[in-house]
C-alpha positions as CSV (number, residue, x, y, z in Angstrom):
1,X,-135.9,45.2,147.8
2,X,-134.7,45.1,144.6
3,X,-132.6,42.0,142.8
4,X,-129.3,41.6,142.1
5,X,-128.0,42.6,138.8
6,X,-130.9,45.8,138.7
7,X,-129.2,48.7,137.3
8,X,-129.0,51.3,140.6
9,X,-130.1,54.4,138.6
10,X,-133.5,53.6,139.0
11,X,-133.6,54.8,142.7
12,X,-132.8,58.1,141.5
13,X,-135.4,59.1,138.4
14,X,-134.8,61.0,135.5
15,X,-137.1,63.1,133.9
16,X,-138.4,61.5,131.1
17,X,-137.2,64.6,128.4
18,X,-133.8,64.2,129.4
19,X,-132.9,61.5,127.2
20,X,-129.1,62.5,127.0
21,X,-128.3,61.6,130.9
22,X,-125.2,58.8,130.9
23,X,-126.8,55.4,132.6
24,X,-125.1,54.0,135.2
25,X,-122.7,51.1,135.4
26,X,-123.3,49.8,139.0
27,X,-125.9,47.2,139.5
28,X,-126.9,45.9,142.9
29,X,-125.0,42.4,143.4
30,X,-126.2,39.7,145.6
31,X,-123.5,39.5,148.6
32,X,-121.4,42.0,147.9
33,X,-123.2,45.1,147.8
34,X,-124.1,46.1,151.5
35,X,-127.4,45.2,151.9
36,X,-130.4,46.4,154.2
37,X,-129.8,43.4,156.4
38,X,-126.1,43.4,156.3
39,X,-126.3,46.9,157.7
40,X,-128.6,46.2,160.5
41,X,-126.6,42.8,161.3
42,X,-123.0,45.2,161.6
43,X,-124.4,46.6,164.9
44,X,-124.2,45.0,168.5
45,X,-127.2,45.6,170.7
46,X,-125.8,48.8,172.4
47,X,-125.6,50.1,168.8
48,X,-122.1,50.0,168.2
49,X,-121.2,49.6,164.6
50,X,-117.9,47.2,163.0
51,X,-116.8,49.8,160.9
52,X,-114.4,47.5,159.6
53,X,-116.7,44.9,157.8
54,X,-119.0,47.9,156.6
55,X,-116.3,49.4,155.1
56,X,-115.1,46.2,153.4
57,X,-118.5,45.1,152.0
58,X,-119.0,48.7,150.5
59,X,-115.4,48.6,148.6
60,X,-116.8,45.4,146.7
61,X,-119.9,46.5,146.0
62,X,-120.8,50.0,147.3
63,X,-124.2,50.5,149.3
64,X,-128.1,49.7,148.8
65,X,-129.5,53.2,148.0
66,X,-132.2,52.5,150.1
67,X,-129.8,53.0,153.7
68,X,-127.3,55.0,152.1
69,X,-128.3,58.3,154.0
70,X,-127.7,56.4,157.4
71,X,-124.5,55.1,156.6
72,X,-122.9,58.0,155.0
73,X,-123.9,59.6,158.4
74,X,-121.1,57.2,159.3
75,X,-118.4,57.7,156.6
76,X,-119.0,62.1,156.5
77,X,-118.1,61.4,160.6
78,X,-121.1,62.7,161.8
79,X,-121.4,59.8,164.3
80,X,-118.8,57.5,165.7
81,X,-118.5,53.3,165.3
82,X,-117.8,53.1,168.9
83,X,-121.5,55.2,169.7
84,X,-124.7,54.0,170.8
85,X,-128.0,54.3,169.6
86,X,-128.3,56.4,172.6
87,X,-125.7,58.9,172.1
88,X,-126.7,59.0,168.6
89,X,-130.3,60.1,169.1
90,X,-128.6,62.8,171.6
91,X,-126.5,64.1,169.2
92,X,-128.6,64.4,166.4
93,X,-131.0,66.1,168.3
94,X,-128.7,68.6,169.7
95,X,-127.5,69.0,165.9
96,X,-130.8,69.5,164.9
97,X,-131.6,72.0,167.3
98,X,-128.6,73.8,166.4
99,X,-129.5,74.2,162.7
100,X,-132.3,75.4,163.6
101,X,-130.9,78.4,165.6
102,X,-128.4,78.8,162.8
103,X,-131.3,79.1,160.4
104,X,-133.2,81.4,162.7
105,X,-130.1,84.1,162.6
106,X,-130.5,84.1,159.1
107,X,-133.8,84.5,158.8
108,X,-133.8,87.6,161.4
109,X,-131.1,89.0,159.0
110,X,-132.8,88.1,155.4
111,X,-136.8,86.5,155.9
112,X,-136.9,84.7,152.4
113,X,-134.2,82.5,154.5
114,X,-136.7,78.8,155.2
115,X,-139.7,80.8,153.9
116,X,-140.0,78.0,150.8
117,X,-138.6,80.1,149.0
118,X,-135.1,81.7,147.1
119,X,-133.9,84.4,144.9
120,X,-131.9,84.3,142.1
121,X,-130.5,88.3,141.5
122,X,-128.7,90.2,144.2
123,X,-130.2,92.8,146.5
124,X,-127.4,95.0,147.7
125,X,-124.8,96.4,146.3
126,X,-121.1,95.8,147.2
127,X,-121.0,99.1,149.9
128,X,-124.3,97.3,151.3
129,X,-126.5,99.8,150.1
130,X,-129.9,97.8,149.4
131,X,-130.5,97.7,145.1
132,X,-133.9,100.1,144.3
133,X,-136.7,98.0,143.9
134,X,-134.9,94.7,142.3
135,X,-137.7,92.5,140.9
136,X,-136.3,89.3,142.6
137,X,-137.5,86.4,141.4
138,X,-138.6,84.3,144.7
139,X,-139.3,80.6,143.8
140,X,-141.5,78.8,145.7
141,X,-142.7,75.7,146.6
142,X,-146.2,75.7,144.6
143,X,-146.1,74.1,141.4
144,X,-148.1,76.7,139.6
145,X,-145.5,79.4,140.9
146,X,-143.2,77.7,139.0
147,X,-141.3,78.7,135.7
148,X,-140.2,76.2,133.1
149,X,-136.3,76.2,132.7
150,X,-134.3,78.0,130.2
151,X,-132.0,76.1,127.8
152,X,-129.0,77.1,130.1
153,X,-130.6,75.8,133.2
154,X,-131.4,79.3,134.8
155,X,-135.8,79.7,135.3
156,X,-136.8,83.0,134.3
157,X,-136.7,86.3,137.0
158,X,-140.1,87.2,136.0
159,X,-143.1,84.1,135.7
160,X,-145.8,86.6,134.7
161,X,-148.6,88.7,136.3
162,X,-150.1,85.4,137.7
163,X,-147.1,85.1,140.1
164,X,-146.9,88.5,141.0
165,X,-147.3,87.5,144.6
166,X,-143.7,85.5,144.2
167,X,-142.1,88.7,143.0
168,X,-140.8,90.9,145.9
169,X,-138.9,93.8,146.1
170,X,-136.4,92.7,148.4
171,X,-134.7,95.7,148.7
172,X,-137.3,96.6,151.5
173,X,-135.8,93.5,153.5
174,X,-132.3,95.3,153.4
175,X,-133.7,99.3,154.1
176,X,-135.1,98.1,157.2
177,X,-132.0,96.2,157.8
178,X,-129.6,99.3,156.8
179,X,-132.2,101.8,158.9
180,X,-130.5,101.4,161.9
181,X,-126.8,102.1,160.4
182,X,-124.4,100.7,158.6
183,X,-124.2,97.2,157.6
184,X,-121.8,94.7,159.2
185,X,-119.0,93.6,156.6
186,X,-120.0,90.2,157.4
187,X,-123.5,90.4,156.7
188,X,-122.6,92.1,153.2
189,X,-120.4,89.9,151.9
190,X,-123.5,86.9,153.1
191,X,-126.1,88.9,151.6
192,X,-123.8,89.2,148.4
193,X,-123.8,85.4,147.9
194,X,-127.3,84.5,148.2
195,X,-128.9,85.5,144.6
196,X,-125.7,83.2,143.5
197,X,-126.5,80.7,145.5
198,X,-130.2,80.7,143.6
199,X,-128.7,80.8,140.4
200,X,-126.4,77.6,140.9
201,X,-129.6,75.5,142.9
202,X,-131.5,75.7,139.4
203,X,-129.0,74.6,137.5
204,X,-128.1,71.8,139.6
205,X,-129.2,67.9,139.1
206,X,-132.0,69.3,136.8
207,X,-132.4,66.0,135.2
208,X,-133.9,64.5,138.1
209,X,-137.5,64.2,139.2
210,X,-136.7,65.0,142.5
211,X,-135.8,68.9,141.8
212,X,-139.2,69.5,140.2
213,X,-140.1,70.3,143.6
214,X,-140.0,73.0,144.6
215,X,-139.7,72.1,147.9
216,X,-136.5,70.8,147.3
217,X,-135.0,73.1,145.7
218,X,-135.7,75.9,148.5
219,X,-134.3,73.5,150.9
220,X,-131.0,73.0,149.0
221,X,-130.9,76.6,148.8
222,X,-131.6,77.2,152.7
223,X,-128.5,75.0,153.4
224,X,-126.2,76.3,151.2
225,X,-127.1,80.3,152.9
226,X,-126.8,78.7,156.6
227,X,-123.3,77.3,155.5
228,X,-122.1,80.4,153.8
229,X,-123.1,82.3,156.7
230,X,-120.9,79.7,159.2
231,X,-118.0,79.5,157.5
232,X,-116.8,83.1,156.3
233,X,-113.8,82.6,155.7
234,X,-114.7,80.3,152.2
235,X,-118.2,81.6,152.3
236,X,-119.9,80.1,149.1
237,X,-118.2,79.3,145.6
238,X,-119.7,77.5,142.8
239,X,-119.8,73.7,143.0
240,X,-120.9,73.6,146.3
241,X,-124.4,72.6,145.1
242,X,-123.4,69.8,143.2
243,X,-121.5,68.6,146.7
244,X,-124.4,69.7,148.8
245,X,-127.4,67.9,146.3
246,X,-126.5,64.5,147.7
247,X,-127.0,65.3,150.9
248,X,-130.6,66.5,150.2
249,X,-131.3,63.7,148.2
250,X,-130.1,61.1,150.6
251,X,-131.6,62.8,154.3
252,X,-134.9,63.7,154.9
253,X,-134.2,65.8,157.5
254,X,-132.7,69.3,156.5
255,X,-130.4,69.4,159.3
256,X,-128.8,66.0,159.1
257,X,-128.7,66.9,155.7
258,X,-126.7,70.5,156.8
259,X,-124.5,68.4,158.8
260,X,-123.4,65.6,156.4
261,X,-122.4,68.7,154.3
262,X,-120.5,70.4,156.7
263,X,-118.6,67.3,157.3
264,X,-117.7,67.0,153.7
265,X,-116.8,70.3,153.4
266,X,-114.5,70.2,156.5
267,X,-112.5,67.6,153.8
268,X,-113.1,70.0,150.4
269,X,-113.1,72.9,151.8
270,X,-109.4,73.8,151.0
271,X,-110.2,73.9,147.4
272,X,-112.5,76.7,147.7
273,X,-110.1,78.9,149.1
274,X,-109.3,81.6,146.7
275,X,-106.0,83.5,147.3
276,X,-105.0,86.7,144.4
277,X,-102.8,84.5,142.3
278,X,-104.5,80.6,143.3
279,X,-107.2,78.6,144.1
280,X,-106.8,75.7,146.4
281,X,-107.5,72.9,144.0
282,X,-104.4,73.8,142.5
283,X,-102.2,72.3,145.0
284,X,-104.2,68.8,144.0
285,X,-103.7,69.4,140.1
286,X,-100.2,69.4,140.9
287,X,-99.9,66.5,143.1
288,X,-102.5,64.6,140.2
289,X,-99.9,65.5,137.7
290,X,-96.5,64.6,139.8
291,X,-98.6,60.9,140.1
292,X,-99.3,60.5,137.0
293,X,-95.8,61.6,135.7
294,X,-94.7,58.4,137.6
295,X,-97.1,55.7,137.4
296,X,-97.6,56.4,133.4
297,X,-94.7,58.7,132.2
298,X,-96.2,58.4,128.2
299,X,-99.3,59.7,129.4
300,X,-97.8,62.5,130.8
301,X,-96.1,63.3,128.0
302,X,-99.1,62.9,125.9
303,X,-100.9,65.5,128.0
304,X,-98.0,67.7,127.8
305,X,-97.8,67.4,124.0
306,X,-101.5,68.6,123.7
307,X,-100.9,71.7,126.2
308,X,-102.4,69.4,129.3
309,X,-99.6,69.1,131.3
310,X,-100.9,72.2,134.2
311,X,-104.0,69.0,134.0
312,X,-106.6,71.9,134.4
313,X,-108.7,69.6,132.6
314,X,-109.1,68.1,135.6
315,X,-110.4,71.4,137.6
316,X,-113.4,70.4,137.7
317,X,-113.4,66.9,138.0
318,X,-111.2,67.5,141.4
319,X,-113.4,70.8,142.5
320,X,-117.0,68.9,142.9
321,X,-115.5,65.1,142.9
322,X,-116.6,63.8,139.3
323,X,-120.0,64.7,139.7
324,X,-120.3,66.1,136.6
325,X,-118.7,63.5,134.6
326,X,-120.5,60.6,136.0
327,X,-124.2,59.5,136.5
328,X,-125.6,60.8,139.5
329,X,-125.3,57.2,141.3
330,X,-122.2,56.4,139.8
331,X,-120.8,59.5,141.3
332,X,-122.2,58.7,144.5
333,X,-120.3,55.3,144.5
334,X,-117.3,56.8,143.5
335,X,-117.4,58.7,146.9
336,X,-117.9,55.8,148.5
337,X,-115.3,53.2,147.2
């Protein structure tokens, strides 16, 4: 356990070349941050939790990282106060066999889908019409698969003749999938995301240790297909991987780590949606700027002086929740205070 006052970065390592990464400003405090045995104590013997305490002690001083997986399980809504341990083992077992159905319809459709591995350039065209032999870059698990990062963040297509086992032509995957006709609009438009969805897992949280896995990086990518796949109306849009990282970092388990995203996207997923003249964190730059008009008029004006006053400076910030602008803990207490 660590002691109060202990910087809460350290649960979360940085590679040691990254030497530019902001440190965090919240420390662990003695009574006030919600502690291991705080937590435990919140529950009555059934299992039923006093939400209202919990919350309370994380406002004043956020949560231990050591339990904070289990109690966002709590604050995402995946489980209910008022449930027992009981009903809580039930559900996340039914949850968890549900993933794993979803995950097994997208592997039937596209088999690099929880094979350990990801692609990073697309395989079919818009029409659906499988791209001739695409040297897709398949990442895998093993460490000497691996290729060191580019300077923008993206690892290279191609490792080398070593790893030609890791390079498939993928396009075989979608022939046998187009063989028996057409393919379904839906399955297109999935298929279309996926190499996009590769791109954006390399590039995210790359200053940790914890994405030098492999491993880890497959599985962020495995969640982020399953999700596009569910929900087709938003589908998948970049930023969702700095939202969905978290979750893997924080849950073991791949599919309570699929549900806490789901739950946090149920609350985000608005600004994802994409109309022909606007995109849905709009509606939030506006309200951020009819706020601040009020509460500090001479800001506003000084924003609107230097051409800020549409605030899309703040797209981002609002779009993946300040990830990107704090340390990776500080962001995390952000979400919870």
């Amino acid at each position: 356990m660590w002691s109060s006052g202990e910087p809460a970065d350290s649960y979360y390592e940085v590679r040691p070349e990254c030497t530019d990464v902001p440190k965090s400003k919240f420390k662990i405090r003695a009574g006030k941050t919600l502690s291991v045995r705080k937590w435990q104590s919140a529950f009555s013997p059934e299992g039923l939790l006093d939400i209202g305490k919990t919350l309370n002690r994380i406002q004043h001083g956020g949560i231990h990282p050591s339990i904070r997986g289990e109690v966002w399980e709590f604050l995402l809504g995946c489980y209910d106060a008022k449930s027992t341990y009981e009903e809580r083992e039930e559900i996340r077992e039914q949850r968890r066999i549900q993933y794993a159905r979803l995950k097994e319809v997208c592997c039937e459709i596209f088999p690099v889908v929880g094979s350990g591995r990801f692609i990073t350039a697309p395989v079919v065209t818009e029409d659906g019409q499988p791209i001739q032999e695409p040297l897709v870059a398949l990442e895998t698990n093993q460490d000497k698969a691996s290729a060191s990062p580019s300077e923008d963040g993206n690892s290279a297509e191609v490792a080398g003749s070593s790893d030609a086992d890791n390079i498939v032509a993928t396009s075989e995957i979608v022939k046998e999938l187009t063989s028996h006709g057409p393919l379904d609009k839906k399955i297109i438009q999935w298929l279309l995301t996926l190499h996009q969805i590769g791109l954006d897992v390399v590039r995210t949280d790359r200053t940790l240790v914890f994405y030098e896995k492999k491993e880890n990086l497959s599985k962020l990518w495995d969640i982020l297909a399953v999700y596009a796949w569910i929900d087709t109306d938003v589908g998948y849009c970049q930023g969702m991987s700095d939202l969905c990282s978290p979750m893997i970092m924080l849950l073991e388990d791949e599919a309570d780590a699929f549900w806490c995203f789901e739950r946090l996207m149920r609350r985000l997923r608005g600004n994802f949606r994409c109309t022909d003249s606007s995109v849905g964190v709009e509606t939030q730059l506006t309200t951020l700027a009819s706020v601040t008009q009020v509460i500090d008029p001479k800001l506003h004006q000084h924003l609107d002086a230097l051409g800020g006053g549409d605030y899309l400076f703040a797209f981002r910030m609002l779009m993946v929740l300040f990830r990107r602008e704090f340390s990776f803990c500080d962001s995390l207490y952000l979400w919870e205070v």
